[in-house]
C-alpha positions in Angstrom: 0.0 0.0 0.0 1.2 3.2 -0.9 -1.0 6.5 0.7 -3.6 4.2 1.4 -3.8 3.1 -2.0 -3.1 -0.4 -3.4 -0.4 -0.6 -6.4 -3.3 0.0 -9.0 -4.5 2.9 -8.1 -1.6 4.1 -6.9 0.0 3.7 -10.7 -3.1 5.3 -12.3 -2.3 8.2 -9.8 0.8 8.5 -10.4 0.2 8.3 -14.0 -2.0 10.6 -14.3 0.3 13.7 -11.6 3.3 12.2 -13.5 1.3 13.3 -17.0 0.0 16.6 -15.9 3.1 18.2 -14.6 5.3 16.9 -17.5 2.8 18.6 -19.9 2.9 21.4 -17.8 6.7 21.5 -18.1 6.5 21.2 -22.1 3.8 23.4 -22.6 5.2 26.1 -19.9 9.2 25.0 -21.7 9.7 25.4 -18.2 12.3 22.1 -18.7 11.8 19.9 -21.3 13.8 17.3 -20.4 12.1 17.2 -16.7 8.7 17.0 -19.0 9.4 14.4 -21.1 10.8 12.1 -18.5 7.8 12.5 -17.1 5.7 11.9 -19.6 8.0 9.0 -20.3 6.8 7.7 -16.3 3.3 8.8 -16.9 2.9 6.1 -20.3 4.8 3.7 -18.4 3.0 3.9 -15.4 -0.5 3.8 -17.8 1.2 1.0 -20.0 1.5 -1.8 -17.1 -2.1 -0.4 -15.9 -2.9 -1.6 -19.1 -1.3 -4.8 -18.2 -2.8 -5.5 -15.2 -6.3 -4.5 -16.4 -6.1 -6.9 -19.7 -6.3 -3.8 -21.5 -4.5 -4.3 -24.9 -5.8 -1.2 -26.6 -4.5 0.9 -23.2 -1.3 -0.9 -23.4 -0.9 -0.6 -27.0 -1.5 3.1 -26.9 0.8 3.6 -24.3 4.0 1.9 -25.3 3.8 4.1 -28.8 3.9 7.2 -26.0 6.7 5.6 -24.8 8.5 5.4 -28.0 7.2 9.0 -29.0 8.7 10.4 -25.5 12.0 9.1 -26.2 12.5 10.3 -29.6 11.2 14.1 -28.4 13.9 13.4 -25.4 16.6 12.3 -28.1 15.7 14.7 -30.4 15.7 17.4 -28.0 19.2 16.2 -26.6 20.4 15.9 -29.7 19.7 19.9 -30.7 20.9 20.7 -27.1 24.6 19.5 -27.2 
């Protein structure tokens, strides 16, 4: 149990806080990096909900935000140094 929560609902929550404040950080360029490791959390967080759930569409969806977060980080990286 984590905050009273069991691991599901914990990973939706965090999820979910993970995916707000990275798109905050993106939208805001506050720190893009910070943003789209967290976005990169947030998907996989949502992807092993998807898991768990038996949710293949969720999952699915998920690990292309996965593969979409790292190529912004690489890309971003990559322009950076």
């Amino acid at each position: 149990m984590f905050f009273g929560l069991d691991g599901l609902k914990f990973l939706m929550w965090s999820g979910s806080i993970y995916g707000i404040v990275g798109a905050l950080c993106v939208a805001t360029a506050y720190d893009l990096v910070f943003g789209y490791v967290l976005f990169l959390l947030s998907s996989l967080s949502w992807t092993w909900v998807g898991h768990l759930q038996r949710n293949l569409a969720m999952s699915s969806m998920n690990i292309v935000f996965c593969v979409i977060n790292i190529i912004g980080l690489w890309t971003y990286v990559g322009k950076v140094s």
